[in-house]
N, C-alpha and C positions, 0 to 999 in steps of 0.2 A: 221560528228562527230559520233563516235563510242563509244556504252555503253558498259559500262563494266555489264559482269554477276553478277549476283546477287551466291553467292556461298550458297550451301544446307544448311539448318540448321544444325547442329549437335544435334544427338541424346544425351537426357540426363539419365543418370546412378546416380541411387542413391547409395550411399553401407550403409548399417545401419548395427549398431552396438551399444553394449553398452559397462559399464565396470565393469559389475559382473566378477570378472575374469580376466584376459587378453588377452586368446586367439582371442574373438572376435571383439577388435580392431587394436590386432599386423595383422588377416588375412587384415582387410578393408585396414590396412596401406601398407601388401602385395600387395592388387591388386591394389593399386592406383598405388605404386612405377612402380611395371609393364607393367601397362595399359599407363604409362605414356611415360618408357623406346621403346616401340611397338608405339608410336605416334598412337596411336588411336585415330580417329576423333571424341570423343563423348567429351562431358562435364560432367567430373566424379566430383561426392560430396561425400563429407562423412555425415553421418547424426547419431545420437546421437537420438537414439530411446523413450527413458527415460524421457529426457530432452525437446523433443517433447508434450511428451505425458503429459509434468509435472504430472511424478507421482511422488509417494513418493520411494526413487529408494532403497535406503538399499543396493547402491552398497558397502560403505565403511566400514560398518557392515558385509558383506560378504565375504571383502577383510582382514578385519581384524580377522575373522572366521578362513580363509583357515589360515592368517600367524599365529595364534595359535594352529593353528590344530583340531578345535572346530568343526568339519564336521557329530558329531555324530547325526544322526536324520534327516538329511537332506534329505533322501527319504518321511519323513512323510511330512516337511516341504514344501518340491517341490509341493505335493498335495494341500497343502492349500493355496499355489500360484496360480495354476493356476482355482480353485476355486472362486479364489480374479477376477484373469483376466478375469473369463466368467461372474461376475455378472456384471465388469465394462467393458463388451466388445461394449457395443452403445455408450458408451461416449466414449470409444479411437478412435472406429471408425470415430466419427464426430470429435476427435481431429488433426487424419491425414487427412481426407477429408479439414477441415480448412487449414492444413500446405501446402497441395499437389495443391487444387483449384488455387491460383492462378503461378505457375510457374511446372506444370503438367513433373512428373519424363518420362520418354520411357522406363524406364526397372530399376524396384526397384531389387536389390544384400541383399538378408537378411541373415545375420554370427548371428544370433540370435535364440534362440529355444521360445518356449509359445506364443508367439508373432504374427507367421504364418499370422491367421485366420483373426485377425483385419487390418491388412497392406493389406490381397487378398482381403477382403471387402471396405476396402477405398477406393485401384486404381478401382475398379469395377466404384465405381460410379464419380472418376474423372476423369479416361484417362481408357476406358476398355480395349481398346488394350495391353494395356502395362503389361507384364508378371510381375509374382511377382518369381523370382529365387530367392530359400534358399539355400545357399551354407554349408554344415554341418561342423560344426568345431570339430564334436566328429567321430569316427571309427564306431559308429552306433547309434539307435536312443535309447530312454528309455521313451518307450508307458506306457501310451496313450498322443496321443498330448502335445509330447516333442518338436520333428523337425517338427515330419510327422504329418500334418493334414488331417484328411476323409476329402474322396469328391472330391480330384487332384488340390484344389483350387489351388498348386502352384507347378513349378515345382523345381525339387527336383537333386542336386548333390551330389554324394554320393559317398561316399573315400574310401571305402572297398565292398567287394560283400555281407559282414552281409548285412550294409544299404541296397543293394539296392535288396537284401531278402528280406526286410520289408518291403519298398516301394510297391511291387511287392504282399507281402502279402496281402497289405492293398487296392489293387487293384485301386495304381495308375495306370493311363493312360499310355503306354508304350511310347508316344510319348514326356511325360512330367518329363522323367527317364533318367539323363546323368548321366555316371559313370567316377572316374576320379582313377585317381592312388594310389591316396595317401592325405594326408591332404594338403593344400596352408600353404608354409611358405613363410618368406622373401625371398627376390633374395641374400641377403649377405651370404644366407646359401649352392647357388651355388657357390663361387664362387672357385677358385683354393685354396690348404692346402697351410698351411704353408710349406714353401721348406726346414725348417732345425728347425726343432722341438727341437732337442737336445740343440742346441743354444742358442731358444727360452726362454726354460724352465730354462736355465741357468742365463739368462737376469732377467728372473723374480723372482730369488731367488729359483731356484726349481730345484733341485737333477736331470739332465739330464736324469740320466738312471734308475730312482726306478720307479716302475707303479703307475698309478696317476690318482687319481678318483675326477672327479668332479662333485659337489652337488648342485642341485637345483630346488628349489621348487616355481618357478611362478617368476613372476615380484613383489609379496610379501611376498616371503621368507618362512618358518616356524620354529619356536622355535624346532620342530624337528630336526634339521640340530643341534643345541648342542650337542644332544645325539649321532648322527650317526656321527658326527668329532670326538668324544673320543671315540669310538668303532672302528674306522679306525685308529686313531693316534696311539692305544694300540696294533694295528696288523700291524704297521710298513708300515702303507699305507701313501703315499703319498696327500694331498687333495688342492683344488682349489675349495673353497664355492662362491655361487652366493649368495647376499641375495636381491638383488634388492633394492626394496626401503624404507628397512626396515632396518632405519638405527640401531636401539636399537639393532637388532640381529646382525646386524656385529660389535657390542664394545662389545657383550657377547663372539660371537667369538674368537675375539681378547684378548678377558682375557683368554683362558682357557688354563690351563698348557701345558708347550711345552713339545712335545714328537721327538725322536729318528727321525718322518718323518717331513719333511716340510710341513706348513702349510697355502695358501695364500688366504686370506678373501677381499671378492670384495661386492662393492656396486652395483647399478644401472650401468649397461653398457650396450652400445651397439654392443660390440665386443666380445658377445658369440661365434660365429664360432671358431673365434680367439682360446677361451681360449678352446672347444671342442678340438681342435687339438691339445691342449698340451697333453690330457688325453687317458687314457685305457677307462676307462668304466665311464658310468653317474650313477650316484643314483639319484631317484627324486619320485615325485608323479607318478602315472600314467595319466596324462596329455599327450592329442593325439598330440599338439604343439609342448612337450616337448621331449616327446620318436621323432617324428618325425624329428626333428631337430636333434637330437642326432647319429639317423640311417643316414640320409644325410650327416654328418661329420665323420662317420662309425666306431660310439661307437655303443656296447653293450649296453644294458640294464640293470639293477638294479631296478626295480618295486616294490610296497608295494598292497595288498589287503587282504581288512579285511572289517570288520564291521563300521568303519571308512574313509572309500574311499569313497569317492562320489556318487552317486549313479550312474551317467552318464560316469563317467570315469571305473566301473569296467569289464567291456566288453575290454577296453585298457589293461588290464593284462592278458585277455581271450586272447587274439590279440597277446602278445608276447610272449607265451607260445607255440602258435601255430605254429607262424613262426619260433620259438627258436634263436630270437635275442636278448633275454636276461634273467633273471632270475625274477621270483615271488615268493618275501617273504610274510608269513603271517603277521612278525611283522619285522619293521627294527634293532630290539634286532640282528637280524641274518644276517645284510647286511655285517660283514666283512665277515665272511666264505662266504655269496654268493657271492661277489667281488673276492674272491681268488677261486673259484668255476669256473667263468668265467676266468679268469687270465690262470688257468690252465687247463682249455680245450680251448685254443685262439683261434686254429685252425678252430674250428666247429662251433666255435661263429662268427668270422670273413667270413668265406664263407655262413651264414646266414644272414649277414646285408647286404653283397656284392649282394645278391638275390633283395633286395629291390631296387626297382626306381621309386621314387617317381618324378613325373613329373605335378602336380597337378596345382603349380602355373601357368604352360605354356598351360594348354588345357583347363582351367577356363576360358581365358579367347576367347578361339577360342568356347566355348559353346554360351557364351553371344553375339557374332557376331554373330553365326548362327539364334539364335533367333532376334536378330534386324536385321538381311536378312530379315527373314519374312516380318518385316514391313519397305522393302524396303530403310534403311537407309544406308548410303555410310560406309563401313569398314573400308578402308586403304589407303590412296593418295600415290600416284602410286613412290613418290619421299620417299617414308618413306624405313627406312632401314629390313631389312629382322628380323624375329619375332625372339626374341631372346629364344635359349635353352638351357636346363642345360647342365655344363660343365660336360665333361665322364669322368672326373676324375675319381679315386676309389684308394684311398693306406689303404690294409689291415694292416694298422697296429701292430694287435694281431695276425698276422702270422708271424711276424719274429718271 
C-alpha cells in the first residue's frame, strides 16, 4: 500500500489595509485579484487593520472630509494622529500579537502609512521570521513616520525614485529597498481599449467627436465637481462626472443647467477604464491612484495644488509637472483654460504619458516570492500558467 505525500504548507500573506481613503483597499483588492490570476501557492487574506485594532477609526468622517472638500488643516491634524498612535503603541502592539498568535501570517503586505512600527513589533514577537513588507500607495513618503519608519524595521516598496531617495536617506538597509515602476492599480486597468470609442460615446449619449473630460475625485466624490462641470459646460467641454458613492452629488449634478456640451453623471462603477477611454483629459485630485490609472488609459492630467491638497498627495502634482503629463492648477477656477491648454498642445502631452509604464501590479508581486524564497517556501506549481503581463497596448489618442 502506498501513501500519498503529504503536500507543503502554503505560505500565508496577510494584505492589510483600511478605508481612510480608497486607495489602500482598491491596491489589497489589486493584488489579491492578481496573486489569484498567477495561482500563487500561498493563502492570501485581506485584513482590516482598524477593525483589528478596534480603534476609534474616523474613517467615515474622513471620507466625508474629502467628499466636501474639508482637507484644510490636515497636515496639522496628521500630527496629532500619529501622536495619538505612539502613546497607544503597547496596546496595538498586544492587539495584533493577540490577533496574529494563534494562525501566525509568513509575510504581512502593509498599503497603510503610521501604522509601520506597531505591525514590525507584533510579527517580531509572533513569527520573527516573517517580513513586514509596506507597499506605498503614495509617489513618495511625507516624514517623519508616514510610510518610512527609522531603524529598517520593515521593508519598503517604492513607486518612484523620490521614495526610494528617502528610504535611502533615512538609511534603510539596501537589501530591505525594492523599487517598482509605478503605483499597483487594478488588472482591469490593463486590459485592451475600447476598439471604437466614436460608437461608444455615441451609445451613451455623448457627441462622438467633441473632446471630453472626465471628472473624478475618489470613490467619494467631492461637492467640487459642481463648480468644475459649470466652468467646463460654459467652455463647451464635453464631461463624464464620476461621483462614486456619493449619491447627493450626483442629483446635484443632475440638476444643473444644461449647456451646449453633453453631460453624463455616473454613480459608483466599476467600469472606470471603460469610461477613461471615452475621454481626452482627467480632472481630479491629485491622488497617486488616480492620475495613475488615468496615465495607464493614456489621459492627461488636470491636477489642483494649493493649501487645500492633502498634505501626502502634493508631491503627486510635484510628479506631474515633472514628467509633463499633465497640467497644475492653483485653483480649479482655472481648469477649463488648463483643459484647452492640454487639448491644444496634444501632441507633447500624448508622447509624455506614452513615456510612462507602469508595471507595478506585476513585479509586486515577484518582490513578495523573492522574499518568501528566503524562507524556503514553494512559489509556483509547475502546471500553473505563465505570470501574467500588461498588455503593450498604447493609442495616443491626443495625437490625431
Amino acid at each position: 500500500m502506498t501513501t500519498r505525500a503529504t503536500p507543503p504548507p502554503r505560505p500565508t500573506l496577510d494584505l492589510v489595509y483600511f478605508d481612510a481613503g480608497g486607495g489602500h483597499r482598491a491596491t489589497a483588492q489589486a493584488l489579491q485579484q492578481v496573486l489569484h490570476q498567477q495561482r500563487r501557492p500561498w493563502r492570501v487574506r485581506t485584513l482590516h487593520l482598524l477593525k483589528v485594532l478596534d480603534a476609534p477609526t474616523g474613517e467615515r468622517f474622513y471620507n466625508l472630509r474629502l467628499a466636501r472638500g474639508w482637507t484644510l488643516g490636515l497636515s496639522q491634524e496628521l500630527r496629532v494622529l500619529q501622536q495619538a498612535i505612539r502613546l497607544a503603541h503597547p496596546l496595538l502592539v498586544k492587539r495584533l500579537v493577540a490577533h496574529w498568535c494563534d494562525d501566525r501570517p509568513d509575510l504581512v503586505v502593509s498599503l497603510v502609512p503610521n501604522f509601520n512600527r506597531c505591525m514590525a513589533e507584533a510579527l517580531a514577537q509572533v513569527h520573527p521570521p516573517a517580513p513586514l513588507v509596506t507597499v506605498m500607495t503614495d509617489l513618495a513618503d511625507h516624514p517623519p513616520a508616514f510610510w518610512m519608519e527609522p531603524g529598517g524595521v520593515q521593508h519598503l516598496v517604492c513607486g518612484s525614485p523620490r521614495a526610494l531617495q528617502q528610504a535611502r536617506a533615512l538609511d534603510h538597509p539596501p537589501e530591505r529597498l525594492h523599487s517598482t515602476s509605478g503605483m499597483v492599480i487594478r488588472p482591469g486597468f490593463y486590459a485592451p481599449p475600447v476598439a471604437d470609442r466614436a460608437g461608444e460615446r455615441l451609445r451613451q449619449g455623448l457627441d462622438p467627436f467633441r473632446p471630453t473630460v472626465l471628472v473624478l475625485f475618489g470613490g467619494h466624490g467631492s461637492r467640487r465637481m459642481l463648480d468644475i462641470a459649470r466652468r467646463l459646460g460654459e467652455a463647451g467641454l464635453q464631461q463624464v462626472l464620476v461621483c462614486g458613492h456619493n449619491a447627493a452629488l450626483a442629483q446635484a449634478l443632475q440638476a444643473l443647467p444644461a449647456t451646449s456640451a453633453p453631460r453624463r453623471v455616473l454613480g459608483y462603477t466599476q467600469d472606470v477604464p471603460y469610461w477613461m477611454d471615452l475621454a481626452d483629459v482627467f480632472v481630479g485630485k491629485p491622488g497617486p491612484g488616480s492620475i495613475s490609472e488615468a496615465l495607464q488609459r493614456g489621459l492627461p492630467v488636470v491636477v489642483e495644488r494649493n493649501a487645500w491638497t492633502m498634505p501626502q498627495e502634493r508631491y503627486n502634482a510635484d510628479w506631474v509637472q515633472d514628467q509633463g503629463v499633465g497640467v497644475v492648477v492653483d485653483n480649479f477656477r482655472e481648469v477649463a483654460p488648463a483643459v484647452r491648454r492640454v487639448l491644444d498642445d496634444r501632441r507633447r502631452f500624448a508622447a509624455a504619458v506614452a513615456r510612462q509604464e507602469n508595471r507595478a501590479l506585476h513585479e509586486v508581486p515577484e518582490i513578495l516570492a523573492d522574499l518568501l524564497q528566503a524562507g524556503s517556501w514553494p512559489q509556483r506549481p509547475p502546471n500553473a500558467p505563465a505570470v501574467l503581463r500588461p498588455s503593450a497596448w498604447w493609442r495616443p489618442r491626443l495625437a490625431a
